[in-house]
C-alpha positions in Angstrom: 180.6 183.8 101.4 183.5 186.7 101.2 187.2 185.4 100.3 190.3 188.0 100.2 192.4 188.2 97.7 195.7 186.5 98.3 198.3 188.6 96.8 196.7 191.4 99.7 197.4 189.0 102.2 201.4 188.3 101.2 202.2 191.7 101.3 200.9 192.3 104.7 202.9 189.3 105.7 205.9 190.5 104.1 205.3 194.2 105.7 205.1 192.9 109.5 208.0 191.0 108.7 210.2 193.7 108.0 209.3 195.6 111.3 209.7 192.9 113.3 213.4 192.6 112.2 213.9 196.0 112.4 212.5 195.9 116.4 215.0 192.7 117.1 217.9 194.6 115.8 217.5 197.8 117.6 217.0 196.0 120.7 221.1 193.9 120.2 222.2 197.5 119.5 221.0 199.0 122.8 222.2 195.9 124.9 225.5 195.9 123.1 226.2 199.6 124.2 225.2 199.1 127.7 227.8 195.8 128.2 226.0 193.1 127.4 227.0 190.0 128.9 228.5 189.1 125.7 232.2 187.9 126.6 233.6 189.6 123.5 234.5 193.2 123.6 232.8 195.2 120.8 233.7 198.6 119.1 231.7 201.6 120.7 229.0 203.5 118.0 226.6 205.7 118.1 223.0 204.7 119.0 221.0 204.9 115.9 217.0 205.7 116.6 214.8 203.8 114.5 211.9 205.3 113.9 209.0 202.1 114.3 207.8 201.2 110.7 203.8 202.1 110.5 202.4 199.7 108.5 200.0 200.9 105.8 196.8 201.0 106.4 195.0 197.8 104.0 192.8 198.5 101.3 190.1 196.9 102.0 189.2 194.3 99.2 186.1 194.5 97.5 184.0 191.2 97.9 183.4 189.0 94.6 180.2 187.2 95.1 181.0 183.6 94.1 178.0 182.0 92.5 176.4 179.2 94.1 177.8 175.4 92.5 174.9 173.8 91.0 173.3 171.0 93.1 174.1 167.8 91.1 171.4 165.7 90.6 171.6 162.1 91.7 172.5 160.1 88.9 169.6 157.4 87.6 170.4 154.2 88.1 170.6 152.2 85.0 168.4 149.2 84.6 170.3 146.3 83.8 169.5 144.4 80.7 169.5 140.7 81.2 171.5 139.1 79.0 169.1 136.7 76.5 170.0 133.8 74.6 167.9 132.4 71.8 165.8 129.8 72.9 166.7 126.0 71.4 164.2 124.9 68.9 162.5 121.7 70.2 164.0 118.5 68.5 160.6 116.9 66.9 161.4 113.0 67.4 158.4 111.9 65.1 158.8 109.4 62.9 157.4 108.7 59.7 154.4 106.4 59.5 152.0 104.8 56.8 149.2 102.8 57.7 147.5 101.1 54.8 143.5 102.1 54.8 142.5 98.3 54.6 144.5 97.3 58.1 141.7 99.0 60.4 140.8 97.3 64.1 136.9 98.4 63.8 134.6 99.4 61.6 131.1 100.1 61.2 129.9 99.8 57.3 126.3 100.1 56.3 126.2 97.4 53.9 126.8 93.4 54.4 129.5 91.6 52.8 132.5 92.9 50.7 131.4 94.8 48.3 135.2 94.5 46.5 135.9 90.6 47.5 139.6 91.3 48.3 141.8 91.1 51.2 139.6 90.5 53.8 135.9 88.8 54.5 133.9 91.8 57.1 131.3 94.1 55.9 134.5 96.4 54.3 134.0 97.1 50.8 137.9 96.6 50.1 138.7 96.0 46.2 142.1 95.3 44.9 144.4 98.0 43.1 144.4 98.3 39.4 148.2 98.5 39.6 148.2 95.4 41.4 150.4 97.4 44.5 147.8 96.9 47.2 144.1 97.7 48.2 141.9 100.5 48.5 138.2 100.6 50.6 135.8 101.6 48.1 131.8 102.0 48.2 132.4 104.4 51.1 129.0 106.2 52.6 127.5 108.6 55.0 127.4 107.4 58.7 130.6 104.7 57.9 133.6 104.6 60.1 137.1 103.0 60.0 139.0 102.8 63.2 142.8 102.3 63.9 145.4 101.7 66.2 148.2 103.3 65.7 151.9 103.6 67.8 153.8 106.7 67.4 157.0 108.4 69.0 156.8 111.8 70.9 156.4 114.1 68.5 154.3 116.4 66.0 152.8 114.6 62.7 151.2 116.0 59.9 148.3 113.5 59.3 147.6 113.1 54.9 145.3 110.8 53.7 145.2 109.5 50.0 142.2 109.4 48.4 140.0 109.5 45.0 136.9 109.9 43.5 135.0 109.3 40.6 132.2 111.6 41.1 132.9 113.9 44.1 131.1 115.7 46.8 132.3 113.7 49.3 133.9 114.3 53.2 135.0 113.4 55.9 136.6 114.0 59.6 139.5 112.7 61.3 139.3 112.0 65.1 142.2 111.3 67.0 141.9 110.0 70.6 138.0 110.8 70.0 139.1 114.1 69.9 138.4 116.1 66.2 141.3 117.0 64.6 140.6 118.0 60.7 138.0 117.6 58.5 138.1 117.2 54.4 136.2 117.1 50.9 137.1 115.1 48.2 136.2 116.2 45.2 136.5 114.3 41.3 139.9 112.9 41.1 139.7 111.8 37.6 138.4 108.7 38.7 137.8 106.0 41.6 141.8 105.3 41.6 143.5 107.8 41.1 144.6 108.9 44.4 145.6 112.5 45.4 147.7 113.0 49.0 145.5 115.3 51.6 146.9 116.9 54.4 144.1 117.1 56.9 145.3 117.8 60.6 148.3 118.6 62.5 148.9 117.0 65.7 151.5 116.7 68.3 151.3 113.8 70.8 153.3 111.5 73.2 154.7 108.1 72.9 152.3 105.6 73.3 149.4 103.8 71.3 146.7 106.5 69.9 143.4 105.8 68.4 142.5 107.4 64.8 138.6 107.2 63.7 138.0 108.0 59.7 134.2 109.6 60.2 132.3 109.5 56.6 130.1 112.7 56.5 129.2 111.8 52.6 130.1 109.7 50.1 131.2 108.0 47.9 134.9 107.8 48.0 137.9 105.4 48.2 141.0 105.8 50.6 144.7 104.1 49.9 146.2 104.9 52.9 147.0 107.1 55.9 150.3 108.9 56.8 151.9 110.5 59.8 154.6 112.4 59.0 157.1 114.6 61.4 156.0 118.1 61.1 158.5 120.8 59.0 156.3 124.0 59.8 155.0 122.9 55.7 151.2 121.9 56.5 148.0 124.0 55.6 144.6 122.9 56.5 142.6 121.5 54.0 141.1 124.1 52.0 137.0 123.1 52.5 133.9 125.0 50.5 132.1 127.8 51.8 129.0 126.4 53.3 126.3 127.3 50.9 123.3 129.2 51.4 119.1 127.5 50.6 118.7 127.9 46.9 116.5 130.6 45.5 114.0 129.5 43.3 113.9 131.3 40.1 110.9 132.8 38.4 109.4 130.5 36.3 106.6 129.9 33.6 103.2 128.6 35.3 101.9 126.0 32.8 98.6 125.3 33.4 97.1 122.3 31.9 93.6 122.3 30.5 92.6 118.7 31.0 94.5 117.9 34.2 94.0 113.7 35.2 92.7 113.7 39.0 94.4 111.1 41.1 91.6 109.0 41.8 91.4 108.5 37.6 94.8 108.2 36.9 95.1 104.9 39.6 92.1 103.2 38.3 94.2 103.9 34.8 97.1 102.6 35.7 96.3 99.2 36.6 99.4 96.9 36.8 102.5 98.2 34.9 106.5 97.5 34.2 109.4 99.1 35.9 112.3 99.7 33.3 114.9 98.4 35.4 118.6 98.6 35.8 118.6 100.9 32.6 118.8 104.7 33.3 119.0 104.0 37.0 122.4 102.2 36.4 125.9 104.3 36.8 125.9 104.1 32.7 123.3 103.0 30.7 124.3 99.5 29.2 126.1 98.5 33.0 123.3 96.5 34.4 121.2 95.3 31.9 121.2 96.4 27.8 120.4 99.9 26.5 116.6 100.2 25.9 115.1 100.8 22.7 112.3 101.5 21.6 110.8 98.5 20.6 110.9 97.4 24.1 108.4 100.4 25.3 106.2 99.0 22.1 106.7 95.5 23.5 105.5 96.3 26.9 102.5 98.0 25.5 101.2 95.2 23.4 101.7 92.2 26.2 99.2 94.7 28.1 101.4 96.7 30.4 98.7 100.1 31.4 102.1 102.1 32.7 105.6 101.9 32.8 108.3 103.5 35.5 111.3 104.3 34.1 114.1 104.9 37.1 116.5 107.4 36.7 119.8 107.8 39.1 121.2 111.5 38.3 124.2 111.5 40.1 126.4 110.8 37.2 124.4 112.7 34.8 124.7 115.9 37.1 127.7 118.2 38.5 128.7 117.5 42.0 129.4 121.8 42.3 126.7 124.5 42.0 124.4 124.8 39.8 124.3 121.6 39.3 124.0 121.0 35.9 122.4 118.2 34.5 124.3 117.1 31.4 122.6 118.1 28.0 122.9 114.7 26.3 121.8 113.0 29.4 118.6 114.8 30.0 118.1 114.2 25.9 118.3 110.5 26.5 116.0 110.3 29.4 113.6 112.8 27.7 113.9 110.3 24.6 112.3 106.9 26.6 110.3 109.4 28.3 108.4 110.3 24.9 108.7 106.6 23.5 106.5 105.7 26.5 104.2 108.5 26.0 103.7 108.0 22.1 102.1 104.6 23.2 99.8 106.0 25.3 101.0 105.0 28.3 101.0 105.8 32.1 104.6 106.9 33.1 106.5 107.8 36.4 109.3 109.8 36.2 111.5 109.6 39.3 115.0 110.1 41.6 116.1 107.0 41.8 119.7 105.4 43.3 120.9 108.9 44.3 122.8 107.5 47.3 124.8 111.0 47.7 121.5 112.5 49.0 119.7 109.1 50.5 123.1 108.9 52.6 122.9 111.7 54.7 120.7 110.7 57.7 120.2 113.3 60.4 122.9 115.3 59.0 121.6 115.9 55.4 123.7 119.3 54.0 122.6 122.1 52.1 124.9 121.7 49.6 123.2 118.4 48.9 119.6 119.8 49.5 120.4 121.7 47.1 121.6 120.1 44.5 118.4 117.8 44.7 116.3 121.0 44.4 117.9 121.9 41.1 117.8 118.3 39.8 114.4 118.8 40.6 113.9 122.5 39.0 115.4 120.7 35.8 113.7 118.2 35.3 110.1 120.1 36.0 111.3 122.7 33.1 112.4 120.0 30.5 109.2 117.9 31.5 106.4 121.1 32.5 104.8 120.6 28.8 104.4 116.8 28.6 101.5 115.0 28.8 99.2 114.7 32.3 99.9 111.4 32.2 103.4 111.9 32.9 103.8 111.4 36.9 106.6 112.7 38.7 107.8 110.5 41.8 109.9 112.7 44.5 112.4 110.2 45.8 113.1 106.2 45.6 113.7 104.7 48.9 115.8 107.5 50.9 117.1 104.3 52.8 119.4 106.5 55.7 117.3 109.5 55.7 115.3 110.2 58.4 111.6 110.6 58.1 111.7 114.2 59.1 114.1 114.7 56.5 112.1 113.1 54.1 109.0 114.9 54.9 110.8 118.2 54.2 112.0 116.7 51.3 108.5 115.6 49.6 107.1 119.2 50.7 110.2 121.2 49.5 110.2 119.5 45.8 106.4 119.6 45.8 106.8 123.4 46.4 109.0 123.1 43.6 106.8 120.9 41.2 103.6 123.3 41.9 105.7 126.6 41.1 105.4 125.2 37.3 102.7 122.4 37.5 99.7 122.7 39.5 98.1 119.8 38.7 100.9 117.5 37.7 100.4 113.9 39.6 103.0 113.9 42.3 104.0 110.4 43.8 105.6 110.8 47.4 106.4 108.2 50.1 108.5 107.4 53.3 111.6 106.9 54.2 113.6 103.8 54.5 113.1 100.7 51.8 109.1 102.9 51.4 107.6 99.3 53.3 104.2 100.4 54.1 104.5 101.4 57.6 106.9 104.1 56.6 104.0 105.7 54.4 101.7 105.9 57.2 103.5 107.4 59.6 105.0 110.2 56.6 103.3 113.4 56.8 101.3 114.3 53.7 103.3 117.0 51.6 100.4 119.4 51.4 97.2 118.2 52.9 95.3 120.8 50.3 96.9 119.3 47.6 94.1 117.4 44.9 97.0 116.0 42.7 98.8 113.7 45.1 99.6 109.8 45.1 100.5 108.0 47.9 103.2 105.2 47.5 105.0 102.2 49.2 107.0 99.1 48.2 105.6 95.5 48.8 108.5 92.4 48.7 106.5 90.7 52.0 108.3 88.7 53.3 111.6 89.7 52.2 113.2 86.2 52.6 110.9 84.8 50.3 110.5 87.3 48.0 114.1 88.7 47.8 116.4 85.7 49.0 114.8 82.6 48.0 114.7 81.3 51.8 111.6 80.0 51.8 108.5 78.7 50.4 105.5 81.0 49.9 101.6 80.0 49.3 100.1 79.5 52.5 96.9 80.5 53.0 98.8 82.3 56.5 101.0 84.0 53.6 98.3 85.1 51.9 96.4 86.7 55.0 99.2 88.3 56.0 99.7 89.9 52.1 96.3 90.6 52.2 96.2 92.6 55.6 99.0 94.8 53.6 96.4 95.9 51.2 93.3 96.4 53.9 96.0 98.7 55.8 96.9 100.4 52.8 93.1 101.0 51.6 92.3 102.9 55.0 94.7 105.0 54.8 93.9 105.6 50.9 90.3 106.5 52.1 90.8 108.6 55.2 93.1 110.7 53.6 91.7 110.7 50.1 94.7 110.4 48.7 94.7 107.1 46.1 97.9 105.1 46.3 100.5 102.9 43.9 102.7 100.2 44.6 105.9 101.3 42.7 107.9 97.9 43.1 106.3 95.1 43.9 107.9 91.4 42.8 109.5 88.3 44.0 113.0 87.3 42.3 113.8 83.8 40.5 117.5 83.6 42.7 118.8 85.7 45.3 121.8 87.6 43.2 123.9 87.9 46.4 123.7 83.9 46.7 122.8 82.6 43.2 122.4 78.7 45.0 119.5 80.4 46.8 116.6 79.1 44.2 112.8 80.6 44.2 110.5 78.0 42.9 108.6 78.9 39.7 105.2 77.7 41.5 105.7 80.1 44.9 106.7 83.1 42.3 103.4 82.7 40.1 101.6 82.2 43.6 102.7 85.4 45.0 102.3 87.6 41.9 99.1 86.3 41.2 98.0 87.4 45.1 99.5 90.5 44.3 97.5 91.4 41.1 94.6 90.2 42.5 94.8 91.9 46.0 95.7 95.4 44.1 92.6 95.0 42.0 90.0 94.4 44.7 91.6 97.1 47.2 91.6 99.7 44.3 95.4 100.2 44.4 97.8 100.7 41.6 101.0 98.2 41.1 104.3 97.9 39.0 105.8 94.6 38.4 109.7 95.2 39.5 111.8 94.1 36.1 115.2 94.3 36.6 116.6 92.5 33.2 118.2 90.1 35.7 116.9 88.1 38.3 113.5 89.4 38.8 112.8 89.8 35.1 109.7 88.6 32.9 110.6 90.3 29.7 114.3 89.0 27.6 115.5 92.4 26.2 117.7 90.4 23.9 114.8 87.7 22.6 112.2 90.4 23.1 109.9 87.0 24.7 108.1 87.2 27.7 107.7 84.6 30.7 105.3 82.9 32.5 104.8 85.9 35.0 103.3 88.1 32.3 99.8 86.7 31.7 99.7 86.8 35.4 100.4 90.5 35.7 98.5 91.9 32.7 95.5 89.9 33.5 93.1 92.4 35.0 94.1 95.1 32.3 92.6 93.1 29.5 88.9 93.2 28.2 
């Protein structure tokens, strides 16, 4: 594009200006000379020739390129940013809620009767608060369950429990609306009340009436209460331990013993003998029946006694957390009426007795209490591995809630355990359940190439006789019926070759859950006297239960004997 320059272009106009003026002039001269129309007469001149103005030739203007204008570019539309507000935080209308642990709708308890006699008269075990401020449920065990109905506003809770424990080891889960919400341990409080607060589970819910389920895992523990309260952004879940691995077994000694007892010998030995009961099987020593001494092993040898048991609960004498330490002073005590025994040349089993912790866990048994059994177990073989061969060690005292698989993989797992140091120590093993005889022949033998084992069961047949003072016994039905007990038992002795023991066997003088409940003196003799005399004949081994208490023979505080004990020692003596 070519533009002129505009000054150029003014002085050319200006230029043809001039001459045209110049032309238009000339021309009123000439017409004024020749008479012009004009009515005016005008003074004569002379004509003046004009010569016509050239006009100068332009100079032609020199043509500045103009540089092209950028092309804009089309602007970019912003994106508009939405305005944002900050959202509300949601009002939480919960309200604050405590529930007391003893005001449950259902239950399911594994024990009859109230264990605590307070509050209520159900199968609860519910015992009244030291501080006299309300009730706590006590006695609490594996498989147990506490239900409750409970009304809340919309809302989120945080749901605490109070709790306590004496010994520890113990959990649980919380269900709410069937649905699991949190679960928790419980370990030693300092004792069975004093209560700690445990926040287990955070929940948010609608108004209406819910449905909370306390599920027992393990025991024992006691609960106060249960609280919902409205959620401030505080609650942590409960902090719960690291599942543990199977315990190694350590390298150990072998001990060999030179003049091993075989089974066979050791039964026919044995003949009728004493438990030492309620003593180290109780919580304490002293809590069920009077500390033993020593003259009451001597006593028991020179009435005639061939063997004594001597039950042992290790729950209290062993830490709850690995690796399960068995108290020094503890093991010396037990080692102590171990020896007294021993140093009157008796027969003694050595057992696991009202370990509950472990006999609690069903189908559901942890590792954490497997293996704390294995290293009660690994203890008490290296304390014991020197003693004498007629020291026999008995696995496990009527696992009540374990299964029999369980138990199977029990007896076989401890016997492992037993031979790693002992090959030839006696081993006593049995089923599950109250060890009635049935439950030993359908138990699978530990180690079927095992010489050194005894079978084992329980007899108190029939139970409402021999344990609740019911009925009458003496019939000569009863005695068919006791007797069949021993011809079952024999078979099985003899097609397994495994020799067999009755570790409890005895029939009470009162029922000590219903003291009216009276056993005649006559049916007791009756039965203990079919007893010895059935054991005898079938070849079988049998221990007279004495508790101290109500199915006692022997006065620990008299040192004198009753009328069941020339009964029971009979076929010992020459």
């Amino acid at each position: 594009m070519i533009t002129r320059n505009p000054l150029n272009v003014t002085s050319r106009l200006l230029k043809s200006c001039i001459l045209k003026t110049v032309i238009v002039l000339s021309t009123l001269l000439l017409l004024s000379a020749c008479g012009g129309s004009s009515s005016e007469s005008q003074p004569y001149t002379q004509p003046v020739t004009v010569e016509p103005l050239v006009p100068a030739p332009e100079a032609p203007v020199p043509e500045t390129p103009v540089p092209e204008a950028p092309v804009p570019e089309a602007p970019v539309p912003e994106t508009p940013v939405p305005e944002t507000t900050a959202p509300e935080t949601p009002v939480n209308n919960a309200t604050l809620l405590t529930i007391e642990a003893e005001d449950y709708v259902r239950f399911l308890d594994s024990t009859p009767g109230n264990e605590g006699n307070a509050f209520r008269s159900d199968d609860v075990d519910i015992e009244a608060l030291t501080d006299g401020s309300g009730y706590t449920i006590g006695w609490i065990e594996s498989g147990e369950w506490l239900e409750y109905d409970i009304t809340l506003t919309t809302g989120k809770y945080i749901i605490a429990t109070s709790v306590a424990s004496e010994s520890g080891g113990a959990s649980y889960s919380l269900l709410f609306n069937g649905q699991q919400e949190g679960i928790d341990s419980v370990g030693n409080t300092g004792g069975w009340q004093v209560f700690e607060p445990h926040n287990v589970a955070l929940i948010e819910v609608v108004e209406g009436t819910h449905t909370l389920r306390i599920d027992i895992t393990s025991g024992p523990f006691n609960i106060e209460s249960i609280t919902f309260t409205p959620d401030d952004g505080s609650f942590v879940p409960p902090l719960l331990p690291v599942a543990e691995l199977p315990l190694e077994l350590p390298d150990v000694e072998l001990v060999v013993d030179e003049n091993p007892i075989l089974p066979q010998t050791a039964v026919r030995e044995m003949g009728i003998g004493i438990n030492l009961g309620n003593t180290l099987d109780a919580p304490t020593e002293g809590a069920w029946a009077p500390v033993v001494e020593e003259k009451v092993i001597i006593d028991f040898k020179e009435a005639g006694f061939k063997h004594v048991r001597i039950p042992v609960t290790w729950d209290k004498r062993t830490t709850t957390t690995a690796p399960y330490t068995i108290d020094a002073q503890e093991m010396d005590r037990v080692e102590e009426v171990v020896d007294w025994a021993l140093d009157q040349d008796l027969y003694v089993i050595l057992n696991v007795h009202h370990d509950d912790w472990l006999k609690k866990g069903g189908n559901t048994l942890t590792q954490s209490n497997k293996n704390r059994f294995d290293s009660i177990w690994l203890q008490i073989v290296e304390r014991f591995k020197n003693k004498s061969a007629k020291l026999l060690f008995e696995i496990l005292n009527e696992p009540v809630d374990l299964t029999s698989a369980n138990v199977d993989r029990l007896n076989e797992r401890v016997l492992e355990i037993i031979r790693r140091v002992n090959p030839t120590r006696l081993v006593v093993f049995s089923g599950n359940g109250f060890t009635p005889l049935n439950a030993l022949l359908s138990a699978a033998i530990p180690d079927t190439d095992d010489d050194y084992l005894i079978g084992n069961f329980h007899a108190y047949d029939p139970w409402p006789f021999a344990g609740q003072c019911l009925r009458g016994w003496g019939t000569e039905s009863d005695k068919d019926e006791l007797e069949n007990i021993y011809k079952q038992a024999q078979a099985w002795s003899l097609e397994n070759n495994i020799p067999l023991t009755i570790n409890e066997f005895g029939a009470a003088k009162f029922d000590f859950t219903a003291p009216n409940n009276i056993c005649e003196l006559e049916d007791r003799l009756q039965y203990l006297e079919s007893h010895v005399e059935f054991a005898t004949d079938y070849g079988i081994s049998a221990t007279f239960w004495d508790d101290a208490g109500s199915f006692s023979t022997y006065d620990r505080a008299t040192g004198t004997w009753g009328p069941e004990k020339d009964i029971l020692v009979a076929p010992n003596l020459p």
